[in-house]
C-alpha positions as CSV (number, residue, x, y, z in Angstrom):
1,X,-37.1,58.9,-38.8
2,X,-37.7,59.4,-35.3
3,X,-39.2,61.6,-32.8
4,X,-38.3,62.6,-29.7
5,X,-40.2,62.8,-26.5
6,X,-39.7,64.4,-23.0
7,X,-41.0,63.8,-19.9
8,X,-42.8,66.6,-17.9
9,X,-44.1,65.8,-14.4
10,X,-47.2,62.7,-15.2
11,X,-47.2,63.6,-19.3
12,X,-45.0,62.6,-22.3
13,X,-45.3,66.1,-24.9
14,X,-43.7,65.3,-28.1
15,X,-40.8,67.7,-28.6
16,X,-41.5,69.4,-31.7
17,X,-40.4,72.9,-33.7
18,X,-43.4,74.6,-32.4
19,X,-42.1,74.5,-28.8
20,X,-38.5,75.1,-29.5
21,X,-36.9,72.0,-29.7
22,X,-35.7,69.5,-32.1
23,X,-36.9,66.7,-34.4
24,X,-34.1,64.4,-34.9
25,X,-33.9,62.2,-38.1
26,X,-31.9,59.5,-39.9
27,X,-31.3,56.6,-42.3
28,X,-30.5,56.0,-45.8
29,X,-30.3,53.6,-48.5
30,X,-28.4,52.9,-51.6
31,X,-29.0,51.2,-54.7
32,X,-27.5,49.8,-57.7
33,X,-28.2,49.9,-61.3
34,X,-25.9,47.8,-63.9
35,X,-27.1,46.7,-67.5
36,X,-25.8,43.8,-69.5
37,X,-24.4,44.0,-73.2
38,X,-25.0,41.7,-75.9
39,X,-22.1,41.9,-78.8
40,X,-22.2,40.5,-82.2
41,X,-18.2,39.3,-83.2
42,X,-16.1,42.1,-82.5
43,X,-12.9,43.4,-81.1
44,X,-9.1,43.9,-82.1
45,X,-6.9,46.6,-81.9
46,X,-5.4,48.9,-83.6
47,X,-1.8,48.9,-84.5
48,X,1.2,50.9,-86.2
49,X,-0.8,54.5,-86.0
50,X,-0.6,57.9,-84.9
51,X,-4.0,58.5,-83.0
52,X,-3.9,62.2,-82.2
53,X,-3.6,62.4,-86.2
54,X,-7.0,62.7,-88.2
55,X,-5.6,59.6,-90.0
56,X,-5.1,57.5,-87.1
57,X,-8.3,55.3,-87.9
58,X,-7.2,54.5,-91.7
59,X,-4.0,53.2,-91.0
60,X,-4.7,50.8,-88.1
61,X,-4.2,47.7,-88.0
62,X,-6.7,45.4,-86.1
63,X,-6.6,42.6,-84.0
64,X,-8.2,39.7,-83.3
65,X,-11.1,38.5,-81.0
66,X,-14.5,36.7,-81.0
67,X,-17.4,38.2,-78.6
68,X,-20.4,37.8,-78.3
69,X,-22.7,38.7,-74.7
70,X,-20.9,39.0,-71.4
71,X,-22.2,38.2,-68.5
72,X,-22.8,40.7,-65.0
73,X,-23.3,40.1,-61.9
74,X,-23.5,42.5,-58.7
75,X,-22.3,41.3,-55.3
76,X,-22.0,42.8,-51.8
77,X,-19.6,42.8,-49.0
78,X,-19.9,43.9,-45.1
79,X,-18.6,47.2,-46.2
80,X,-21.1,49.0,-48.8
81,X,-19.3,50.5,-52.3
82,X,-20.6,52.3,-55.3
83,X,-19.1,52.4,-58.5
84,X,-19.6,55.7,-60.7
85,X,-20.6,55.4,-64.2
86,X,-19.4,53.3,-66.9
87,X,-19.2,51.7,-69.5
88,X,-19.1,47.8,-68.9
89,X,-21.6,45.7,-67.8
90,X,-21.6,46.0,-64.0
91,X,-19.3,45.5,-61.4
92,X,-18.6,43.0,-58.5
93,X,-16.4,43.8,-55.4
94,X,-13.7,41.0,-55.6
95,X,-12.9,40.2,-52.2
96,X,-9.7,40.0,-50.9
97,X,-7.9,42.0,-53.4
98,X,-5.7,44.7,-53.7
99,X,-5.1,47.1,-56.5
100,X,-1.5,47.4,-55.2
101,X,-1.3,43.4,-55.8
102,X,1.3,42.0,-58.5
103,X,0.2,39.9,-59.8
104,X,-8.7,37.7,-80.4
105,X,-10.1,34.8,-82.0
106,X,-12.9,37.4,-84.5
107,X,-12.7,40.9,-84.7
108,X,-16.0,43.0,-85.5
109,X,-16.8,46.5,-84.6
110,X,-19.3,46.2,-81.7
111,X,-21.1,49.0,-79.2
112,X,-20.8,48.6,-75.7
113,X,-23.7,49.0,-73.5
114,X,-23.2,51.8,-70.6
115,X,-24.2,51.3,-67.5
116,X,-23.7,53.3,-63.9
117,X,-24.3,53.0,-60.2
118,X,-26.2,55.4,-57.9
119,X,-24.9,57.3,-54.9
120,X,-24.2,54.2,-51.8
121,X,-25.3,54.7,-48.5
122,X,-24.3,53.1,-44.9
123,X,-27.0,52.4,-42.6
124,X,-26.9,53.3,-38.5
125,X,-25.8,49.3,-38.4
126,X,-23.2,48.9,-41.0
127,X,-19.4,48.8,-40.2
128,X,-18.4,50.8,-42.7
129,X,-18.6,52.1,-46.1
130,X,-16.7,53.2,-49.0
131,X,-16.5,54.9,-52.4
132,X,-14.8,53.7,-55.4
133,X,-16.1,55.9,-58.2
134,X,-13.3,57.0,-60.4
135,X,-10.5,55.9,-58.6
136,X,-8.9,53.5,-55.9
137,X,-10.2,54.3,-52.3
138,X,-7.9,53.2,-49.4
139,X,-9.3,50.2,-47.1
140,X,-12.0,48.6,-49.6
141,X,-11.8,46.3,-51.7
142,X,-11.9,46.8,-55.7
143,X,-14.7,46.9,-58.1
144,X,-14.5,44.1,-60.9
145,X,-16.1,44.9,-63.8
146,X,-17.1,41.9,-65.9
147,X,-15.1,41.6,-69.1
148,X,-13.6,38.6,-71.2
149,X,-10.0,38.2,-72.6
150,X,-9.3,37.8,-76.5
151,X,-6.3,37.1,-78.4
152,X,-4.3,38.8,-81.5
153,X,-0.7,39.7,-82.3
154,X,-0.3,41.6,-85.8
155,X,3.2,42.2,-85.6
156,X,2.5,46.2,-86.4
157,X,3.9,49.2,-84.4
158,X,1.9,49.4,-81.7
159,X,-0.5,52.7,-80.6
160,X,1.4,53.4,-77.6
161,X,5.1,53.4,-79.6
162,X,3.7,57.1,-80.8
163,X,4.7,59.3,-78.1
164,X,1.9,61.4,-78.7
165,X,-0.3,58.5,-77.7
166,X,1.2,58.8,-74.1
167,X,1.1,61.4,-71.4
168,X,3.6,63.9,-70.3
169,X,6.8,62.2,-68.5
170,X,5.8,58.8,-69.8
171,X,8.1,57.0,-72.2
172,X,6.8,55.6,-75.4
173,X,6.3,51.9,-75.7
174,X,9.5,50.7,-78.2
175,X,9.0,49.4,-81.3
176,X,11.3,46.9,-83.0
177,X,12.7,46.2,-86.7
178,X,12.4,43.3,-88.8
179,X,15.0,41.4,-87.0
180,X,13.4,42.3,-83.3
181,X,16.4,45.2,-82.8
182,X,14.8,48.4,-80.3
183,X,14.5,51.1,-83.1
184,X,16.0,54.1,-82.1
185,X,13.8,56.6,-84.2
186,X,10.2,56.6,-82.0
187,X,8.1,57.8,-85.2
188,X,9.4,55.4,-87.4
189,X,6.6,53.9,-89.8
190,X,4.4,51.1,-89.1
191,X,5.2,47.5,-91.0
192,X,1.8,47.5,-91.1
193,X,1.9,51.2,-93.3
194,X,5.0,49.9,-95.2
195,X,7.8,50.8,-92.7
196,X,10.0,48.6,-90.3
197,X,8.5,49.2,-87.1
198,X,7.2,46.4,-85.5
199,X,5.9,44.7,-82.2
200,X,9.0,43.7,-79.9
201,X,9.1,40.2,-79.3
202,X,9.9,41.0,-75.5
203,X,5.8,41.3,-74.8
204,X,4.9,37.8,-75.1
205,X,3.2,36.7,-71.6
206,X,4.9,34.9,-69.0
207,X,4.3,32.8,-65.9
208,X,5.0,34.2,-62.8
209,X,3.5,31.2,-61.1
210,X,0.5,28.5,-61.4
211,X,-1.7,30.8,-60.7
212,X,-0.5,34.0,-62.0
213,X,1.0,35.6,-65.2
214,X,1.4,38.9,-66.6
215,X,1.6,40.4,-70.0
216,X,0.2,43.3,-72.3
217,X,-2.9,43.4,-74.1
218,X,-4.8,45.9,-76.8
219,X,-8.3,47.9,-74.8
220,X,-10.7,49.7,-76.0
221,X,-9.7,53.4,-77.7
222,X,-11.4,55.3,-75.2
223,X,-9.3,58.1,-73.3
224,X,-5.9,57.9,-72.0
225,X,-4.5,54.5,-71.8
226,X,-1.4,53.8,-72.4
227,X,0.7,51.8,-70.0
228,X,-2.2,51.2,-67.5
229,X,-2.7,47.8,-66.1
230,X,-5.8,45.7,-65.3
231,X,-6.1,42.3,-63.0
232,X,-7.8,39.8,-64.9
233,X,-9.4,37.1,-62.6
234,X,-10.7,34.3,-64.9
235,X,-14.3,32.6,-63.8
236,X,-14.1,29.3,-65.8
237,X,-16.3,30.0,-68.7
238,X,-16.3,30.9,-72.1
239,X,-17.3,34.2,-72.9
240,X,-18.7,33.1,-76.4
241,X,-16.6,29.3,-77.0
242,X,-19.7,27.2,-75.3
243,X,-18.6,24.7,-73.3
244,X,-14.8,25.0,-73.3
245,X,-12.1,23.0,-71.7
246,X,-9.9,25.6,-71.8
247,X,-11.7,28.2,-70.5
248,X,-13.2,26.0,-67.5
249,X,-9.2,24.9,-66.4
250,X,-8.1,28.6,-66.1
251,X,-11.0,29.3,-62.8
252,X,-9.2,30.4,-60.2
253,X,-6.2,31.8,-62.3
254,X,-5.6,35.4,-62.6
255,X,-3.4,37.5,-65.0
256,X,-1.9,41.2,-64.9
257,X,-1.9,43.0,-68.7
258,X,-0.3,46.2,-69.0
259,X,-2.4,48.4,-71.9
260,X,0.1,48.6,-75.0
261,X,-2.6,49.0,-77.7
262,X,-6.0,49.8,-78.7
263,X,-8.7,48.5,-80.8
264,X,-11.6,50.4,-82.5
265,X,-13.6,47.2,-82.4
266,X,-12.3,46.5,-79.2
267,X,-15.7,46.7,-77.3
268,X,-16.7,47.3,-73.8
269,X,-15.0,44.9,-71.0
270,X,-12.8,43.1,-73.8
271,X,-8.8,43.0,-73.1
272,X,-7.0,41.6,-76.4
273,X,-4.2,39.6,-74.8
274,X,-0.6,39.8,-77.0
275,X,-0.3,35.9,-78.0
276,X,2.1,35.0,-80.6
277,X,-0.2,33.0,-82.7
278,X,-2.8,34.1,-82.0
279,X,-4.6,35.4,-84.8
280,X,-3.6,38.6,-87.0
281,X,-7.0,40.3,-87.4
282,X,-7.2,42.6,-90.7
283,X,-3.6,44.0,-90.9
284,X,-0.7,41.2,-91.2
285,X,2.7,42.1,-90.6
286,X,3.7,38.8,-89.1
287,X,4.3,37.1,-92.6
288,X,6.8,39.0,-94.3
289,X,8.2,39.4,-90.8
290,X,8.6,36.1,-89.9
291,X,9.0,34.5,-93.6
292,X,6.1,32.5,-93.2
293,X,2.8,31.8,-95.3
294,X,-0.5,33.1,-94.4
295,X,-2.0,29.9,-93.8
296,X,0.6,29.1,-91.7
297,X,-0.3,31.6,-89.0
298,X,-3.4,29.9,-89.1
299,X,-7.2,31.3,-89.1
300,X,-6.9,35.5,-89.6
301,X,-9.2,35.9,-86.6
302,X,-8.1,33.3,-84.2
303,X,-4.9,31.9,-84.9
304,X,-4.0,28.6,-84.5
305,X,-6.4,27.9,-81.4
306,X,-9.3,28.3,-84.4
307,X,-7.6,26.4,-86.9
308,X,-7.2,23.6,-84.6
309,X,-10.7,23.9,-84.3
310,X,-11.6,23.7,-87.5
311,X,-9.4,20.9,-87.8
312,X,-10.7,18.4,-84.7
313,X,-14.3,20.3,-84.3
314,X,-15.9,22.0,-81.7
315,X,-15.8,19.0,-79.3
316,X,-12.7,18.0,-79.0
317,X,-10.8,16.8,-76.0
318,X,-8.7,20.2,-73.9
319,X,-5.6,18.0,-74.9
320,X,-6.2,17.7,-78.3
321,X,-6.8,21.1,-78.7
322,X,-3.3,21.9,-77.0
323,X,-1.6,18.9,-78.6
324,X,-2.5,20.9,-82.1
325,X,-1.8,24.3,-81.1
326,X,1.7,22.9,-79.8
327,X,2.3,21.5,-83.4
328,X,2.2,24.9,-84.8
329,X,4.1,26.9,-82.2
330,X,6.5,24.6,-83.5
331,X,6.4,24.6,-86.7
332,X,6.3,28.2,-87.3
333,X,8.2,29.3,-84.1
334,X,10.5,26.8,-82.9
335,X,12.2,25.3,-86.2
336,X,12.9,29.2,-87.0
337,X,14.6,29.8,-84.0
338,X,12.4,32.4,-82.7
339,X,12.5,31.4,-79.0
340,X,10.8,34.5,-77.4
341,X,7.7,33.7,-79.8
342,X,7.4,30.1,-79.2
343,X,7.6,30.4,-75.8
344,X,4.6,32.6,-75.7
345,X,3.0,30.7,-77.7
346,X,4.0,27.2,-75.0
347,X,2.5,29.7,-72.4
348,X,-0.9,29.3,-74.0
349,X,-0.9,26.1,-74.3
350,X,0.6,25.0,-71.4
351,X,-0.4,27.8,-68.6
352,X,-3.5,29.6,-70.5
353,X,-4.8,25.9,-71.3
354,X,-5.3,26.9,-75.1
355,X,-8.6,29.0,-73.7
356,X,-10.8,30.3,-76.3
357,X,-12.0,34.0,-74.9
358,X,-12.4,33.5,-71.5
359,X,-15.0,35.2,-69.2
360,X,-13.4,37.2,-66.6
361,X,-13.9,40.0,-63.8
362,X,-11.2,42.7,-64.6
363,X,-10.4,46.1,-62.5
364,X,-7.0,48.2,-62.9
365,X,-3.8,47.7,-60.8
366,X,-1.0,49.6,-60.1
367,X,1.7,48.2,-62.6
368,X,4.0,45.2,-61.2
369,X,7.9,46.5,-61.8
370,X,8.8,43.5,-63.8
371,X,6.0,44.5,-66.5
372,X,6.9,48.0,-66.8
373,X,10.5,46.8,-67.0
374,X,9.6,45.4,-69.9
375,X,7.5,47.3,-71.8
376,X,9.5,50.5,-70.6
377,X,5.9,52.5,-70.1
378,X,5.8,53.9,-66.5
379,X,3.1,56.0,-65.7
380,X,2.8,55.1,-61.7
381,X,4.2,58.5,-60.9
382,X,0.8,59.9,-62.2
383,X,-0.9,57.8,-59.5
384,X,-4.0,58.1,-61.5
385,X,-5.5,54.3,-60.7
386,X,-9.2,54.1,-61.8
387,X,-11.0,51.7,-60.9
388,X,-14.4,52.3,-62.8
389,X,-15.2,50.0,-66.0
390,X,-15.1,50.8,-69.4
């Protein structure tokens, strides 16, 4: 606040409302609030279900994923931003990035903590400043919320092959039979409720270059989101794995997941990544699917990433961990001649370093073309990008 003075002949007389004239004022200030969660086990996703029926809860089928805290951290840039309210554990800008850019080892029920950011301010010295509460504002860069990637694939119909699941004018995720064939009939039965519809083989993940893939992923069941996308920029750590090699090779790598599924235990900031192998959670429709044993597809919450660990113990080299998970991509992928599987299941090793729940910063994208080309879920025309955490 300042006031203003004017000079009359040999005096200064402060200008003030009693003689007519003006106080001028200004300022501001902004701050930020953000809490950290801390999760017991949880997360997976729930597969081969209806969710606008009052059934919807029974016959999912979970996934897999281990969590435990995750970490938050709050960071500025030259230009201020403000996130609205959420329910992750606090957001960082991510410099440099665009939302335009292309780019579960156990499963428990867990509660998310919410947290939410006040009003921003600029200041008569700043630059600029921006927004970014519920959506994608023009010219700043994007809120990353903190988060951490699991891993499951179930082999069930997933919650986005209901029509009803997704929004007016946006296709259905397809679902595919026993033998991976497109089926035709969109509200054919789970295989995880006794029926023949499963989980294409198409989604497995895929390197678009050393530093980038994309694939699709099970979120929490919160609102509409079906066929959304999120960035996933990995920091190098574990979010619950301790000290892993895996986890500390993938800093500086980032991954695009398109939202094909959702999880009841999926908590707060988790994305359950689609691996082949990578753990079944409590509904298996990968062993009559795939003619193989239960033990085969190694630990139910996991895969064979916690088998192997289970096997060498938790110390073991990053190769030795990879040289085991190999083994079984093999052995239950390769020598059946399902090649879509097995090389999603080479992508974790080999790209994805055979991490075990990564810590990450996530935020949502618009969708790259080749992923909806894939999954056949376009909802860009909605141009409904938000970028707050959930």
């Amino acid at each position: 606040m300042y006031s203003k003075f004017a000079a009359i002949g040999s005096r200064l007389i402060l200008v003030a409302s009693l003689s007519g004239f003006l106080i001028a004022c200004g300022g501001g200030g902004s701050s930020l609030a953000k809490s950290e969660q801390e999760l017991p086990a949880g997360g997976g996703s729930e597969s081969g279900s209806n969710s606008s029926s009052s059934s919807s809860s029974s016959s999912s089928s979970s996934s897999s994923s281990s969590s435990s805290s995750s970490s938050g951290a709050a960071s500025s840039s030259s230009s201020s931003s403000s996130s609205s309210s959420s329910s992750s554990s606090g957001g960082v800008v991510i410099g440099g990035s665009s939302s335009s850019s292309s780019s579960s080892s156990s499963s428990s029920s867990s509660s998310s903590s919410s947290s939410s950011s006040s009003s921003s301010s600029s200041s008569a010295s700043s630059s600029s400043s921006s927004s970014s509460s519920s959506s994608s504002s023009s010219g700043a860069a994007p809120v990353g919320c903190d988060g951490y990637a699991t891993r499951y694939w179930d082999c069930c119909k997933a919650h986005c092959s209901w029509s009803s699941n997704n929004p007016p004018g946006v296709e259905a995720l397809p679902a595919c039979s026993t033998q991976d064939q497109v089926l035709p009939d969109v509200n054919a039965a789970s295989s995880c409720d006794g029926g023949d519809a499963h989980t294409c083989h198409s989604l497995v993940p895929w390197a678009v270059s050393d530093t980038l893939s994309y694939g699709f992923a099970a979120v929490p069941a919160t609102g509409d989101v079906c066929g959304r996308c999120y960035r996933l920029e990995f920091s190098g750590r574990s979010h619950n794995g301790g000290d892993d090699p895996g986890s500390a090779a993938l800093a500086g790598k980032a991954m695009i997941v398109q939202a094909t599924n959702i999880g009841y235990d999926v908590a707060g900031g988790q994305l359950d990544v689609l691996i082949p192998g990578g753990g079944v959670g409590a509904f298996n429709a990968c062993s009559s699917q795939w003619g193989v044993s239960d033990d085969e597809l190694g630990a139910q919450y996991g895969g064979f990433l916690s088998a192997c660990k289970d096997q060498l113990g938790y110390n073991a080299s990053k190769e030795s961990y990879k040289s085991c998970v190999a083994q079984r991509c093999d052995s239950v992928f390769g020598q059946r001649g399902l090649t879509e599987l097995y090389e999603g299941c080479m992508w974790f090793v080999n790209w994805y370093e055979a991490a075990d729940n990564p810590s990450l910063k996530y935020y949502e994208v618009a969708c790259p073309d080749d992923l909806v080309t894939t999954s056949g879920v376009d909802r860009g025309f909605l141009n409904d990008v938000d970028t707050s955490c959930y």
